[in-house]
N, C-alpha and C positions, 0 to 999 in steps of 0.2 A: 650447644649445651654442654656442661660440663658436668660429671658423676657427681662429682662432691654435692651439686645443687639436689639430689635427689638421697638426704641425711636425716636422719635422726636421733636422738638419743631416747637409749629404750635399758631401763634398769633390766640386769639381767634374772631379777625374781620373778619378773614377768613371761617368762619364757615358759609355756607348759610343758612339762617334763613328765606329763602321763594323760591318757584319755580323761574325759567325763565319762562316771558309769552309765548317763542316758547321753545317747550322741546329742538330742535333740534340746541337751538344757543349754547350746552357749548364748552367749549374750548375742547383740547383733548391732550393729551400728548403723543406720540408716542415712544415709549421704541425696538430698538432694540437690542434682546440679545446678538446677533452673533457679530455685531458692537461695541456694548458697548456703544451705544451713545443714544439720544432720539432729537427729534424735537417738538416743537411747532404747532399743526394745529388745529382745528374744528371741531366737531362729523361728520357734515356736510357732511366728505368727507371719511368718514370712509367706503362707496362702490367702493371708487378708491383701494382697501388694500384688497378687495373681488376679489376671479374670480369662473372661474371653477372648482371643486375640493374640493371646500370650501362648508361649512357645520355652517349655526351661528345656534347656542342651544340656545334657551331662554327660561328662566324657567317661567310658565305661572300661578304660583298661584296667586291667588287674595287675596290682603289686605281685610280685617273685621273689623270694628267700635268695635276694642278689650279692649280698654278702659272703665272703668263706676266711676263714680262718685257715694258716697253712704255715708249713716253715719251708724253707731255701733247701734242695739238694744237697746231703749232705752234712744237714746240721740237726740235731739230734735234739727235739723238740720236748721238755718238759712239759708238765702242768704249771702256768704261773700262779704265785699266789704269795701275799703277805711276809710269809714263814722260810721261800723257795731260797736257801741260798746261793742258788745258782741263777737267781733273776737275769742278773746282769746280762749271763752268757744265752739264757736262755731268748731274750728278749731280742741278740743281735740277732736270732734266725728267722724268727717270727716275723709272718707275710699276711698284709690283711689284702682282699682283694675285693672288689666292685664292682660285678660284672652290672655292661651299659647294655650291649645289644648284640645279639646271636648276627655273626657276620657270611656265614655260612649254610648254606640250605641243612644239612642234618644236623646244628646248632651244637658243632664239636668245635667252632672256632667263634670266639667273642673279643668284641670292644670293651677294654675294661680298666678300671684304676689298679695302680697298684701300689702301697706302701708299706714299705718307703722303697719308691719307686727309683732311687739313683742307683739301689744298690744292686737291681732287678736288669741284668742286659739280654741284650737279643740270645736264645739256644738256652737259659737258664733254666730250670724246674722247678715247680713247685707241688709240696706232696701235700694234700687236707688227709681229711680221715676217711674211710672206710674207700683206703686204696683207690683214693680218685685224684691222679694228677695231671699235671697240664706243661706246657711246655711257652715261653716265649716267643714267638715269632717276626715282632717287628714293634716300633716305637712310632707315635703320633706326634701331629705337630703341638701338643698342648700337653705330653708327657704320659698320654693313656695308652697302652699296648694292646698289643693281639696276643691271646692266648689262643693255644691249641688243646683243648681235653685228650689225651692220649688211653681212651678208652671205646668200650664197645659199647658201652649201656645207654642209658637215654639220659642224658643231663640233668632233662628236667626231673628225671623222678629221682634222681643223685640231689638235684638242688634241693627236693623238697626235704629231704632226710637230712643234709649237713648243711644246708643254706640257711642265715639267720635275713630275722627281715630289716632292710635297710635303714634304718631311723637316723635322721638325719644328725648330723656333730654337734649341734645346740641341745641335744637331749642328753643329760649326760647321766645314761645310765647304760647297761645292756639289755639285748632286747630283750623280751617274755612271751612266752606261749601266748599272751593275753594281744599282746601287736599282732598275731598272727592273725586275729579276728579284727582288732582296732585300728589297723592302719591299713585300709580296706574297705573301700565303699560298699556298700550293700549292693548294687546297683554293678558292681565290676565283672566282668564277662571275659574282656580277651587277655588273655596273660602278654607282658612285655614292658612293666612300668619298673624303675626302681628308685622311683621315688611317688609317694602317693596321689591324686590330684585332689590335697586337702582340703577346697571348699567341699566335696561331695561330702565330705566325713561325717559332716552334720545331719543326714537326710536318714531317714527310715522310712521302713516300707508305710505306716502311719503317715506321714509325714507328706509323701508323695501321694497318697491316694488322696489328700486333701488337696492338694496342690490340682488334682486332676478334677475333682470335685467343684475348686473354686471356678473351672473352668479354664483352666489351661491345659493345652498338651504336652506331652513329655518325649522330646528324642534325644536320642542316642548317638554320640559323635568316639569317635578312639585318637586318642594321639598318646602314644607309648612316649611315658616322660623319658628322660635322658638328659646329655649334657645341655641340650641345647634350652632346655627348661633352668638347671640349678647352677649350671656350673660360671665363677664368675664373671662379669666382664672384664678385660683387660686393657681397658682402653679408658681412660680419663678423658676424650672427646669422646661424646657419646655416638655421633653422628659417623664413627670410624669404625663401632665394633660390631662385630657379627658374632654369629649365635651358631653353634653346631645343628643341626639336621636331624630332624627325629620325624617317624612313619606317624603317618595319621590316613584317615577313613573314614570313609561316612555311605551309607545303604541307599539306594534308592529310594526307598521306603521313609528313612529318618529324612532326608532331601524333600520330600514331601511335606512333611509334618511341617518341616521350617519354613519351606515357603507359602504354605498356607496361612503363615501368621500373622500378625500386624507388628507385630516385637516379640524380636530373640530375646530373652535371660537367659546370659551365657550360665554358665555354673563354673567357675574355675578360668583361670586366663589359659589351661591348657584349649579350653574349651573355646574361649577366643580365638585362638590363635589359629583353630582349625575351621569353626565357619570365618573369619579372615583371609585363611589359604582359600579356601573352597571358592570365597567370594574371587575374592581377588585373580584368580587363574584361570577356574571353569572346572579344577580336576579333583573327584571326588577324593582321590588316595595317591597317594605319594608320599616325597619327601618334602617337608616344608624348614625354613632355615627363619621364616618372618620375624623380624624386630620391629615391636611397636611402641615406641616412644611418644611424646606431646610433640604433635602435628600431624602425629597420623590421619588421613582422611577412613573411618570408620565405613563400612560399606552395611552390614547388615546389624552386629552388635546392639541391642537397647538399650539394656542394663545387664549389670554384673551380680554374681555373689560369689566373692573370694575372701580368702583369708588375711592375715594383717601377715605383710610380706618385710623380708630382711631389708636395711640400707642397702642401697647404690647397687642394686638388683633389677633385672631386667622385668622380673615380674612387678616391683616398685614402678617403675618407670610405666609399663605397661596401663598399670590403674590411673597411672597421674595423665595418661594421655586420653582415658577417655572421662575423667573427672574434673582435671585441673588438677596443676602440681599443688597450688598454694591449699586449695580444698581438701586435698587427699592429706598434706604431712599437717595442715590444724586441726582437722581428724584425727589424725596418728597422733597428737601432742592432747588431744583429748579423751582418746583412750587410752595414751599413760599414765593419765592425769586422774582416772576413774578407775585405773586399773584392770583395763580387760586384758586377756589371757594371750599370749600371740605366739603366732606361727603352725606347727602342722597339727598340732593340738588344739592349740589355741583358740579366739570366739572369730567373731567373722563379719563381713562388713557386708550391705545391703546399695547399689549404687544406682539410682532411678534416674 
């Protein structure tokens, strides 16, 4: 298989570039596979598509203020802005950084982007605000580095003060106190995500107590997003590329709920990916690297509810393997066509 086969054309007015004031109003696109057809409805009503039997997984990591703002040792960091005439110079010092994942037990060393990252070498510094710098350590095979926090304090409660929340580079705005709450499952419990798992976005507590009502049970799965979830592929044979390594877990307890069911509704292909690991290996927690493309043999997966994902994306690929490619992109060509909202804002698809 080839990437290019997994394309589409998506006007970029489409793109939600902010929440719905109610999570719970997006549209939802309802995909049966057996039928070969899809309908039009409402997240809304996504506990009538529930009963007994049923099992929805939602993955419960917590987004992190993973972002910082900083400039390069040494270089003497203005306010940028319209008016600044010193834009130019001010801009060559200026360091956006991305922290992926704490690689160190007291979470003073992290996996993390950097840019503009060529100009960023191993021993280099970088100062944010309220005196919290870090230092370079070493370079990745895909151009991500190891920072060193060169302080005493706890990161995290550093991150929560000068850490912006990470909204992905098709939003193009900056972030707002208001992502602090919206880009955020209700449902999110273990800190370590830096990037949302946007099918959960839609649910409210309302929401789920109907779900639980209709007769389904609700567990609980973690997989801390990271590269191995956004970052892209590199490989134009599909059947070549791999996928970076991200933690995931699951309770005894939640392991219970699941195999008590008759059908999994995953929530989120994060959420796949981890009852997939689970199945697939026997180990509740660990590191999982799984790429699931069309042929995958599915082991526990029923149905889906994710959101409408970027081209030639592993999480594209992911839906089309357990939908059908041709099913999932005349989907995708029928909600450009109707104009529904897509990606981590965006409305969301329903797959039986």
């Amino acid at each position: 298989m080839r990437l290019s086969e997994f394309d589409y054309h998506l006007p970029e007015n489409l793109i939600a570039q902010a929440p719905l004031e109610d999570r719970a109003a997006s549209r939802m696109l309802v995909l049966y596979r057996q039928e070969q057809r899809w309908e039009d409805r409402m997240f809304r009503e996504l506990p009538r598509f529930l009963g007994p039997g049923d099992c929805l997984v939602l993955n419960d990591s917590k987004v992190f203020p993973s972002r910082l703002y900083g400039h390069r040792e040494g270089v003497y960091a203005l306010p940028v802005g319209k008016n600044n005439p010193k834009l130019r110079e001010n801009l060559s010092g200026r360091v956006q950084v991305l922290l992926l994942r704490p690689v160190s037990p007291d979470a003073k060393e992290w996996q993390a982007l950097v840019h503009p990252g060529r100009k960023m070498r191993t021993g280099e510094r970088i100062h944010f605000d309220g005196d919290l710098e870090a230092e370079i350590t070493s370079r990745g095979e895909f151009g991500e580095r190891t920072l060193r926090f060169l302080t005493d304090a706890d990161v995290y409660e550093a991150l929560e003060r000068i850490g912006h929340v990470p909204l992905p580079p098709y939003i193009k705005r900056a972030d707002t106190p208001v992502d602090r709450e919206r880009y955020q499952t209700v449902f999110a419990r273990e800190k370590g995500s830096v990037a949302a798992p946007t099918a959960g976005l839609h649910f409210t507590p309302e929401v789920l107590d109907e779900c639980r009502s209709a007769g389904a049970e609700v567990a609980y799965v973690t997989l801390h997003v990271g590269l191995g979830t956004f970052q892209p592929i590199h490989s134009e044979q599909v059947e070549q590329a791999h996928l970076h390594s991200e933690a995931y877990g699951i309770t005894e307890e939640n392991l219970a709920r699941m195999n008590g069911a008759r059908r999994l509704v995953a929530v989120g292909t994060t959420s796949v990916r981890t009852i997939e690991s689970a199945a697939s290996t026997g180990a509740l927690a660990g590191e999982t690297n799984i790429f699931i493309y069309p042929g995958y043999p599915f082991r526990r997966t029923g149905a889906l509810v994710t959101n409408f994902h970027l081209p030639r994306t592993s999480l594209l690929l992911l839906v089309c393997a357990l939908a059908g490619t041709d099913l999932v992109l005349a989907a995708y060509r029928h909600a450009v066509e109707k104009k529904y909202r897509f990606y981590s804002y965006g409305d969301c698809m329903l797959i039986l």
